[in-house]
PDB file with one MODEL, atoms N, CA, C and O in Angstrom:
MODEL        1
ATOM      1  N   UNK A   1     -56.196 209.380  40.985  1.00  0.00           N
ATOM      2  CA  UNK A   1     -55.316 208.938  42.039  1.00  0.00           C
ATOM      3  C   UNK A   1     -55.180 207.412  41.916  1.00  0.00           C
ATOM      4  O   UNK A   1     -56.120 206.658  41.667  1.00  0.00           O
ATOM      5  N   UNK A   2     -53.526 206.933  42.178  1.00  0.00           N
ATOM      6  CA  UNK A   2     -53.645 205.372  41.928  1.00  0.00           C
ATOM      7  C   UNK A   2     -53.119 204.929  43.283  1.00  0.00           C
ATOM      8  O   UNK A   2     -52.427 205.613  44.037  1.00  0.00           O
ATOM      9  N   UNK A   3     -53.577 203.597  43.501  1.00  0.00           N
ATOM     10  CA  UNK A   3     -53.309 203.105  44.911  1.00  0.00           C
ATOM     11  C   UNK A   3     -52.946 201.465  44.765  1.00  0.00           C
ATOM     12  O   UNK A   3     -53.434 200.657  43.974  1.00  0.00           O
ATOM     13  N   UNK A   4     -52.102 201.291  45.620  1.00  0.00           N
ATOM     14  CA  UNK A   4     -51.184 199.898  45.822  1.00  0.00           C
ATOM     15  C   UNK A   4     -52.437 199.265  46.496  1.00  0.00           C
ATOM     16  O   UNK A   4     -53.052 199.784  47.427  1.00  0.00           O
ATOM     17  N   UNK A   5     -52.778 197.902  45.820  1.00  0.00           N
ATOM     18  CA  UNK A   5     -54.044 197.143  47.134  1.00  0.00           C
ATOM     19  C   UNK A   5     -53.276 195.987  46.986  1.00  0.00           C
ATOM     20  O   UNK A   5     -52.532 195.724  46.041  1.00  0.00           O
ATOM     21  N   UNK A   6     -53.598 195.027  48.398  1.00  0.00           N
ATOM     22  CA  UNK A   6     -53.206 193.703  48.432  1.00  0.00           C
ATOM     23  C   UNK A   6     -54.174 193.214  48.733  1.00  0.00           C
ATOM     24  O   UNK A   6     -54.614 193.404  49.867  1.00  0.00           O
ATOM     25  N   UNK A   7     -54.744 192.532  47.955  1.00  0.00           N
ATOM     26  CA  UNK A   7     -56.198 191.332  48.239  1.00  0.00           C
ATOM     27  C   UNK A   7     -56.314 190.257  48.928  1.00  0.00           C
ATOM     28  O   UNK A   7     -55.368 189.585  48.517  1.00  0.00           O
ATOM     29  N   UNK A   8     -56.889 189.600  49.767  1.00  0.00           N
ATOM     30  CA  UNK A   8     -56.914 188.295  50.109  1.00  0.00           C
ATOM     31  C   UNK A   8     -58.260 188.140  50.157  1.00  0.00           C
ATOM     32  O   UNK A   8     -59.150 188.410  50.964  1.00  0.00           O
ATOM     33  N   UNK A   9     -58.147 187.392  48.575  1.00  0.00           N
ATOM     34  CA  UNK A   9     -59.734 186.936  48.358  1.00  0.00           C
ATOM     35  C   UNK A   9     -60.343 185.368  48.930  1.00  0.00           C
ATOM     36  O   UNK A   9     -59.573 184.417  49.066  1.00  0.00           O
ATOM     37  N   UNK A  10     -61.742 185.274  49.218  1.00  0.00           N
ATOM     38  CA  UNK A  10     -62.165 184.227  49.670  1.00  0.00           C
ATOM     39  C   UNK A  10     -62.176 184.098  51.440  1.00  0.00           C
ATOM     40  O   UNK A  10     -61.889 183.116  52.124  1.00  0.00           O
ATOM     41  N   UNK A  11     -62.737 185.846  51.994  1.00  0.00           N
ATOM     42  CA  UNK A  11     -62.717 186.132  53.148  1.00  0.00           C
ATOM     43  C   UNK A  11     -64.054 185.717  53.371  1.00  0.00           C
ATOM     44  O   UNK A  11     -64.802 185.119  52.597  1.00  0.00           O
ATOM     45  N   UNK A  12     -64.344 186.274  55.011  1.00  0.00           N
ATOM     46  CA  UNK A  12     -65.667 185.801  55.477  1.00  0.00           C
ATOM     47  C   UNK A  12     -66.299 187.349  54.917  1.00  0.00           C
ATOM     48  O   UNK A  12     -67.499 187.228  54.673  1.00  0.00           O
ATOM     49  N   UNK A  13     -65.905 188.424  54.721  1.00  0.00           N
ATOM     50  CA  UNK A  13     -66.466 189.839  54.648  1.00  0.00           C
ATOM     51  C   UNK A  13     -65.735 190.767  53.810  1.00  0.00           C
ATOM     52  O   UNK A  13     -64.522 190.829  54.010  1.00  0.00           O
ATOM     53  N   UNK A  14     -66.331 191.632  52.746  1.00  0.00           N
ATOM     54  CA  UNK A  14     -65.221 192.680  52.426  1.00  0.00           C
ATOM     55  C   UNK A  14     -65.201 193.801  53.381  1.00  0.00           C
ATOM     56  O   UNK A  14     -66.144 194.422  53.870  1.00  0.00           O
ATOM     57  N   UNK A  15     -63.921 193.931  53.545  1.00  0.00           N
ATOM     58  CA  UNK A  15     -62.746 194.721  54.552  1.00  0.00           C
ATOM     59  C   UNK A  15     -62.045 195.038  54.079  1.00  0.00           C
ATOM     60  O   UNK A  15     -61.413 194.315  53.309  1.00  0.00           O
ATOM     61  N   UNK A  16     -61.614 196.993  54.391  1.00  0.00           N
ATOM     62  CA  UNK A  16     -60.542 197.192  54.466  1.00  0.00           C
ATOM     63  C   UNK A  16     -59.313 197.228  55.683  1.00  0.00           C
ATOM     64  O   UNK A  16     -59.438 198.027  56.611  1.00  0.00           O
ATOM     65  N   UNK A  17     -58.161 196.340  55.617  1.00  0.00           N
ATOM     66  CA  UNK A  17     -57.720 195.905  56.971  1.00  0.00           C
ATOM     67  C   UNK A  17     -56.629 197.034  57.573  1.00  0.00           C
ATOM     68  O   UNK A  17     -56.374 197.171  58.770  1.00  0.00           O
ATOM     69  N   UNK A  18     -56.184 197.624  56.737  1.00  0.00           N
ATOM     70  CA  UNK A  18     -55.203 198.642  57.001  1.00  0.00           C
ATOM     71  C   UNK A  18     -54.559 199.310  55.649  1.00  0.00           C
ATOM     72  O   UNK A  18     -54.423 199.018  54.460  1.00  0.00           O
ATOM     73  N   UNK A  19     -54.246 200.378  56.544  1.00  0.00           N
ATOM     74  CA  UNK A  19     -53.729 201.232  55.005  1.00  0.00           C
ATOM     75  C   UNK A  19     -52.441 201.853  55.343  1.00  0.00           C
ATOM     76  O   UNK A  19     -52.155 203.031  55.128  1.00  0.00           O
ATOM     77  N   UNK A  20     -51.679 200.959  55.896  1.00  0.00           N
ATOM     78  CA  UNK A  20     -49.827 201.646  56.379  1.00  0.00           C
ATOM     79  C   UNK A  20     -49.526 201.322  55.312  1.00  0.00           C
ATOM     80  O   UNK A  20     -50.118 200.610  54.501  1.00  0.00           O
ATOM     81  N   UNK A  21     -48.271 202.005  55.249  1.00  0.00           N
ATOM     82  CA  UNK A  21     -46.832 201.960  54.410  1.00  0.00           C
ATOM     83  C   UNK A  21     -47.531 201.836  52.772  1.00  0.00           C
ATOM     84  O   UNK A  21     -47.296 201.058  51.848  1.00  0.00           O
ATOM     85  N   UNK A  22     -48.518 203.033  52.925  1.00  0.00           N
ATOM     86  CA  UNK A  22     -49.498 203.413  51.010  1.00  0.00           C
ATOM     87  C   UNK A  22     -49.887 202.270  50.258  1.00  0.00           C
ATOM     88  O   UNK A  22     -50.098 202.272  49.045  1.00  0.00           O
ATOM     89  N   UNK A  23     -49.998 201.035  51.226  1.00  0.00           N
ATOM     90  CA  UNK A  23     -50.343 199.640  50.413  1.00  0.00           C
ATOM     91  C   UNK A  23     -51.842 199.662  51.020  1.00  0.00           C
ATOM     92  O   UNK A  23     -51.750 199.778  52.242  1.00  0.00           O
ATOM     93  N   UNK A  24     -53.120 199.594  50.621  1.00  0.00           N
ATOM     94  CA  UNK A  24     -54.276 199.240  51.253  1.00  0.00           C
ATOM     95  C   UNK A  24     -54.125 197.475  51.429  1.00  0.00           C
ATOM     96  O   UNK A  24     -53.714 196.709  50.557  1.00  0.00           O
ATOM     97  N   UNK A  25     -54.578 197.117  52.792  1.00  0.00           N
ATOM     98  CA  UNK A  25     -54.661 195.442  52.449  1.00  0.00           C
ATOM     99  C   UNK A  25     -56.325 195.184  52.639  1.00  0.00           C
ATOM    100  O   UNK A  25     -57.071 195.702  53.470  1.00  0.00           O
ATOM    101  N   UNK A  26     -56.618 194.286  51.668  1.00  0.00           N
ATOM    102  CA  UNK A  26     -58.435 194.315  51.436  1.00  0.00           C
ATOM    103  C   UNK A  26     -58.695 192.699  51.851  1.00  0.00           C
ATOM    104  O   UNK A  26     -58.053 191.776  51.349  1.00  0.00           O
ATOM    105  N   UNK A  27     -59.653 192.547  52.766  1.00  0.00           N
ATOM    106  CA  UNK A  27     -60.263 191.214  52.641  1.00  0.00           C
ATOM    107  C   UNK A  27     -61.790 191.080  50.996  1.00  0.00           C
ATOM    108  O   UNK A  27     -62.338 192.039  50.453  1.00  0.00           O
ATOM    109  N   UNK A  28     -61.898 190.327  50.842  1.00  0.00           N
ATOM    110  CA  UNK A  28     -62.759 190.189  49.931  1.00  0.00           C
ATOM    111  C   UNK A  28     -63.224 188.740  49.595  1.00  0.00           C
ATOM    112  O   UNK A  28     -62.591 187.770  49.179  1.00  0.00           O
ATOM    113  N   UNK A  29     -64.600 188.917  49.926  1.00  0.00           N
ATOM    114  CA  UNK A  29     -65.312 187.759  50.192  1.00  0.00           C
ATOM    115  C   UNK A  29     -65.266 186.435  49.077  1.00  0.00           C
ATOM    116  O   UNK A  29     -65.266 185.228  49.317  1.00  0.00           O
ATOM    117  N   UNK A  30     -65.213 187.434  47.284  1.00  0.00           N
ATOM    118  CA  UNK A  30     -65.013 186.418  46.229  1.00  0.00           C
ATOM    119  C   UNK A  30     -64.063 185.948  46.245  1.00  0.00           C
ATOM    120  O   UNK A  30     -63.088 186.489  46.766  1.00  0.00           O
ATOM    121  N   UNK A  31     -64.012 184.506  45.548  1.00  0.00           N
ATOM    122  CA  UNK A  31     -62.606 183.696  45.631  1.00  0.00           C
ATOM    123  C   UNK A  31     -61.891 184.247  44.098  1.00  0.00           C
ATOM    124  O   UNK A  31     -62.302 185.169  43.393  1.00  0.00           O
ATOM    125  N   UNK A  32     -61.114 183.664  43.944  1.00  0.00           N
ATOM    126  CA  UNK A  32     -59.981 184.748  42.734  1.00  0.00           C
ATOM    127  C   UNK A  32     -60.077 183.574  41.630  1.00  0.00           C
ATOM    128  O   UNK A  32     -59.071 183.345  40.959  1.00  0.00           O
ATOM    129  N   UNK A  33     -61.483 182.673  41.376  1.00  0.00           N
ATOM    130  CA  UNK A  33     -61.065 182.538  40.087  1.00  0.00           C
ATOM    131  C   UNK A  33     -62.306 182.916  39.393  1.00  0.00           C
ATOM    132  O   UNK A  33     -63.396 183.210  39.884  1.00  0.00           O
ATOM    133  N   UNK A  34     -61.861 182.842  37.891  1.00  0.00           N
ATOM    134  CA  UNK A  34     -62.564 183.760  36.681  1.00  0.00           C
ATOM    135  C   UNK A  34     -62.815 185.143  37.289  1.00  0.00           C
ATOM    136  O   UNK A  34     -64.013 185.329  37.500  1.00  0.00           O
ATOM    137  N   UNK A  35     -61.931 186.282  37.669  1.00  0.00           N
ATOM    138  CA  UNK A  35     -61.919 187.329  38.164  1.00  0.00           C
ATOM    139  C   UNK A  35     -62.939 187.317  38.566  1.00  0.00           C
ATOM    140  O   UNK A  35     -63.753 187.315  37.643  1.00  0.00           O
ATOM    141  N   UNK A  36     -63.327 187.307  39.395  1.00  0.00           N
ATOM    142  CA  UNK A  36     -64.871 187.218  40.622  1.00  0.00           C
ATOM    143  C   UNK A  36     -64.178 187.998  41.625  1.00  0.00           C
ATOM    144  O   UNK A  36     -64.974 188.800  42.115  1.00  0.00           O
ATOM    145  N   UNK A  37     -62.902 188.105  42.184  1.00  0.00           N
ATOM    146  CA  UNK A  37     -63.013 188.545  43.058  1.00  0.00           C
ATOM    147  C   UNK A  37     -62.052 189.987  42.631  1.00  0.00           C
ATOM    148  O   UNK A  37     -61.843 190.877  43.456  1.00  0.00           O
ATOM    149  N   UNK A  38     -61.729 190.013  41.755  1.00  0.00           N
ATOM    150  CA  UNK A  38     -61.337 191.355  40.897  1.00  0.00           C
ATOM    151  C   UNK A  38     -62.829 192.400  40.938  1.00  0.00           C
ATOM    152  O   UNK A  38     -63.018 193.541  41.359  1.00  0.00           O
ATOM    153  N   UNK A  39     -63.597 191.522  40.375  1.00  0.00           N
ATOM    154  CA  UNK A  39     -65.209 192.466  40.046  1.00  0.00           C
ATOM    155  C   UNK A  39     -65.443 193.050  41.489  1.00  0.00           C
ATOM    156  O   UNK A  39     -65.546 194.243  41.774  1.00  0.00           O
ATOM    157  N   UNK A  40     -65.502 192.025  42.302  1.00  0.00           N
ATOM    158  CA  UNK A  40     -65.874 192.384  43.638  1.00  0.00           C
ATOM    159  C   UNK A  40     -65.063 193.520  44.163  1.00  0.00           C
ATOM    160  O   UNK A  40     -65.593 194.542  44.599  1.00  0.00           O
ATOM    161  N   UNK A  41     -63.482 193.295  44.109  1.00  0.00           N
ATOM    162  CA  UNK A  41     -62.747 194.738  44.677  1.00  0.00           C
ATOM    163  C   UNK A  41     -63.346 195.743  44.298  1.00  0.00           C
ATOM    164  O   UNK A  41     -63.760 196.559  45.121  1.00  0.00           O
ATOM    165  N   UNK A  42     -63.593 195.966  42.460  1.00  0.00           N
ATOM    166  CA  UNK A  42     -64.042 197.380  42.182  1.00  0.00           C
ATOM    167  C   UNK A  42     -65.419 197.377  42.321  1.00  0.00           C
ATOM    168  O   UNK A  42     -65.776 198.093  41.386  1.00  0.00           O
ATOM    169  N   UNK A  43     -66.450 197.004  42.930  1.00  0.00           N
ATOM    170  CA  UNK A  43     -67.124 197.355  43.703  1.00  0.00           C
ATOM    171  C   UNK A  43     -67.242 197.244  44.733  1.00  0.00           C
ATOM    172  O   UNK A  43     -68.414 197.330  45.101  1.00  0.00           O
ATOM    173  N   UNK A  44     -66.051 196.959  45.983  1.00  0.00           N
ATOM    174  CA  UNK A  44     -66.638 197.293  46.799  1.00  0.00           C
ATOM    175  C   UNK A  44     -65.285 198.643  46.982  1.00  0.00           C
ATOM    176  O   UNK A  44     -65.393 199.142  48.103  1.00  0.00           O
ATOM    177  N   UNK A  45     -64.521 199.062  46.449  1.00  0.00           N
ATOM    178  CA  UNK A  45     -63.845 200.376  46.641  1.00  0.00           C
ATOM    179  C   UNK A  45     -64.754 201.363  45.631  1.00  0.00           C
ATOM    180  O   UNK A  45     -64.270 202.494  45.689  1.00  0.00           O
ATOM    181  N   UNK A  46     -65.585 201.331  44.977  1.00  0.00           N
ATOM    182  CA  UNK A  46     -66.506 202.027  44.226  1.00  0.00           C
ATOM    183  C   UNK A  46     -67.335 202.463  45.414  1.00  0.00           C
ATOM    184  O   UNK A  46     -67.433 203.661  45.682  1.00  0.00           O
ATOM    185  N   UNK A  47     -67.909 201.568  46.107  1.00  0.00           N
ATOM    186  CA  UNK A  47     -69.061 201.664  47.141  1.00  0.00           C
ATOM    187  C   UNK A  47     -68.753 202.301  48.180  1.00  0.00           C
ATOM    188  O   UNK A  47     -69.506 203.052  48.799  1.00  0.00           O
ATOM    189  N   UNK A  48     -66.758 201.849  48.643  1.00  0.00           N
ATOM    190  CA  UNK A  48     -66.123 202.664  49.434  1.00  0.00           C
ATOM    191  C   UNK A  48     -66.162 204.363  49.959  1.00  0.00           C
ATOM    192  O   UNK A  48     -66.637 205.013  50.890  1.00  0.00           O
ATOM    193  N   UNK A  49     -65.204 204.636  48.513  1.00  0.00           N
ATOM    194  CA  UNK A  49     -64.945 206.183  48.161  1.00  0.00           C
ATOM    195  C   UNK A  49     -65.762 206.656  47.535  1.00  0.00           C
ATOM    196  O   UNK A  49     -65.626 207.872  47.673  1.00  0.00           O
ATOM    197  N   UNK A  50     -66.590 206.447  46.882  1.00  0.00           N
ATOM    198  CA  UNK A  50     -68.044 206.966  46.169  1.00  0.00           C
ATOM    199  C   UNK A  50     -67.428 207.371  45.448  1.00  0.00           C
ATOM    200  O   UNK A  50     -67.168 208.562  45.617  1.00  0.00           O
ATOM    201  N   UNK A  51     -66.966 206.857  44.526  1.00  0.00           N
ATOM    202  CA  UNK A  51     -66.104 207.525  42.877  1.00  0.00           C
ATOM    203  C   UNK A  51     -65.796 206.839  42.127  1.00  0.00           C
ATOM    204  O   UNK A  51     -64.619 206.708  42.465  1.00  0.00           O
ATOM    205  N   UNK A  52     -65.970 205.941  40.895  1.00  0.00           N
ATOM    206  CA  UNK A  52     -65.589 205.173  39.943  1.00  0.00           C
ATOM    207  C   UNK A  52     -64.134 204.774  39.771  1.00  0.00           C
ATOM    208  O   UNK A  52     -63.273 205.633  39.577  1.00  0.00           O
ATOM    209  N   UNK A  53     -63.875 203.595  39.832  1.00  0.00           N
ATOM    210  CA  UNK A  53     -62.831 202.981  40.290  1.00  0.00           C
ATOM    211  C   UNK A  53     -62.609 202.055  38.919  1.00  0.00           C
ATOM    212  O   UNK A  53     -63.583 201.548  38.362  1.00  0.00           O
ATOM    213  N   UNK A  54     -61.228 201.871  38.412  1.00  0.00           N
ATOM    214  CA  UNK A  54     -61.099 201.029  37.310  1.00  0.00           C
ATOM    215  C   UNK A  54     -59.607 199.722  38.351  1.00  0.00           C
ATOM    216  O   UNK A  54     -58.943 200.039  39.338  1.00  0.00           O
ATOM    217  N   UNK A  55     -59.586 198.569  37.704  1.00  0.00           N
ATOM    218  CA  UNK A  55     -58.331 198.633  38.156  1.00  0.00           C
ATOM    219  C   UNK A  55     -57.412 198.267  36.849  1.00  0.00           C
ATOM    220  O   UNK A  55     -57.746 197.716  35.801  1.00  0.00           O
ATOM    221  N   UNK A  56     -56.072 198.792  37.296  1.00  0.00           N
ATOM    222  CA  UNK A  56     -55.194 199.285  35.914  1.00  0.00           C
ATOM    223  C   UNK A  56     -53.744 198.098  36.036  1.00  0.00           C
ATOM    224  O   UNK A  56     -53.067 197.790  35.056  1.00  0.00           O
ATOM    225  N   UNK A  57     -53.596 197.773  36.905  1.00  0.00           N
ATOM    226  CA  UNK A  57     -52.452 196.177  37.023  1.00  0.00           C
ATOM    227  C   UNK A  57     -53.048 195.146  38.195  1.00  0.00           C
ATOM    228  O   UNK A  57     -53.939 195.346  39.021  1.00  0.00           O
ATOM    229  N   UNK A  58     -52.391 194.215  38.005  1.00  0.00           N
ATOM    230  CA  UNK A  58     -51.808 193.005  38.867  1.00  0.00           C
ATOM    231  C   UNK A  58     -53.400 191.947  38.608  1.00  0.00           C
ATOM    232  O   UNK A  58     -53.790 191.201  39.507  1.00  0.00           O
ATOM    233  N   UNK A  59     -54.049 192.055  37.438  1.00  0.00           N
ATOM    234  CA  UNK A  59     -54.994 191.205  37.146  1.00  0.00           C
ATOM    235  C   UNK A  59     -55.083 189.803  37.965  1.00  0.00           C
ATOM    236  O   UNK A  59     -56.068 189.387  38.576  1.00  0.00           O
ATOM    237  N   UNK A  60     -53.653 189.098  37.811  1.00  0.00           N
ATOM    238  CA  UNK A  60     -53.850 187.596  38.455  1.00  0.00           C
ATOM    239  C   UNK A  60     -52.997 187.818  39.269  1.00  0.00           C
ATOM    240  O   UNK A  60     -52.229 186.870  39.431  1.00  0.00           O
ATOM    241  N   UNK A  61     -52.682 189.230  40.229  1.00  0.00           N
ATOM    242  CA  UNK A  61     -51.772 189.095  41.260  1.00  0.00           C
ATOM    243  C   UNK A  61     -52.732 189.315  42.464  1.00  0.00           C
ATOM    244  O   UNK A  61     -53.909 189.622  42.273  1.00  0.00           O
ATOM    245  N   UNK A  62     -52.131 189.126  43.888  1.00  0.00           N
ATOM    246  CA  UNK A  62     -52.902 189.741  44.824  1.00  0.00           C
ATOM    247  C   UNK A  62     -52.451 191.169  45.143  1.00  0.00           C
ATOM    248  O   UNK A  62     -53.052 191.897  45.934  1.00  0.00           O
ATOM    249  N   UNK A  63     -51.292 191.533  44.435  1.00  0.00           N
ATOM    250  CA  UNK A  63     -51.141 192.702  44.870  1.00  0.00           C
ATOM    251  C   UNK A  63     -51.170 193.974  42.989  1.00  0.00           C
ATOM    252  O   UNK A  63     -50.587 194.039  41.906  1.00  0.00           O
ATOM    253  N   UNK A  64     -52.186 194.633  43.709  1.00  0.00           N
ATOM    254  CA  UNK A  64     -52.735 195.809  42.263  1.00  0.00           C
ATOM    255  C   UNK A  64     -52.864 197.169  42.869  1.00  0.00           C
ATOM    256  O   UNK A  64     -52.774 197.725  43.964  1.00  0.00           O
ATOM    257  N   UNK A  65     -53.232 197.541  41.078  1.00  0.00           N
ATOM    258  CA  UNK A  65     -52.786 198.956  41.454  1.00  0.00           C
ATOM    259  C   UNK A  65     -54.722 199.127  40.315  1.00  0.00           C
ATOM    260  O   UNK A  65     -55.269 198.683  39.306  1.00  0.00           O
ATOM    261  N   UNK A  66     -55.000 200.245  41.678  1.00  0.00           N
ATOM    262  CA  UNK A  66     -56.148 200.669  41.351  1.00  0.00           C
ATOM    263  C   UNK A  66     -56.494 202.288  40.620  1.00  0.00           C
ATOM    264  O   UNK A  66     -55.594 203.105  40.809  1.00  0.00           O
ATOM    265  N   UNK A  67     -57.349 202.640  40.057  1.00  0.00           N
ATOM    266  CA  UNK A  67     -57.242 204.355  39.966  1.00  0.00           C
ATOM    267  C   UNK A  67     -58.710 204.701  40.328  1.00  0.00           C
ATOM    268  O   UNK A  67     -59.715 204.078  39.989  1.00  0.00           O
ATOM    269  N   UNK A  68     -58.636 205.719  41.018  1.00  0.00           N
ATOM    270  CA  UNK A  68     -60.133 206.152  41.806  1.00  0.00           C
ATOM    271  C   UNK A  68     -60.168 207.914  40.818  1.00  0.00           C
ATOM    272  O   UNK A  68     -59.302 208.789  40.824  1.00  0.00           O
ATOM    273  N   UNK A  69     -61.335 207.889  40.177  1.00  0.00           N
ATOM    274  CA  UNK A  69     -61.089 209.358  39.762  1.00  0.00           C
ATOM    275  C   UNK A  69     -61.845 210.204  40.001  1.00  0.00           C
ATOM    276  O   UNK A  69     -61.609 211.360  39.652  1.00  0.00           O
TER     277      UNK A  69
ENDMDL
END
């Protein structure tokens, strides 16, 4: 299964803030450089859904596309 996320890294907490209109929006505590806060999404949606999580676009975007399998 693949899913639309929008990140806003360099929060006080990882959060998921809402999940309308099939976009998840994620707080996430790492800041976004040298993917730090990429690593951090896929673990903390790993830790989430309890299922191995890769992510498959938007590397230097805030908005990606994840696959949970």
């Amino acid at each position: 299964m693949r899913i639309t996320v929008h990140v806003k890294p360099s929060s006080n907490k990882n959060v998921i803030i809402s999940t309308g209109g099939g976009v998840y929006k994620i707080n996430i505590k790492a800041p976004c450089k040298e993917g730090k806060a990429n690593l951090e999404l896929v673990k903390f949606l790993t830790k989430e859904f309890k299922k191995p999580v890769k992510l498959v676009s938007g590397f230097k975007s805030k908005i990606k596309v994840v696959e949970i399998d």
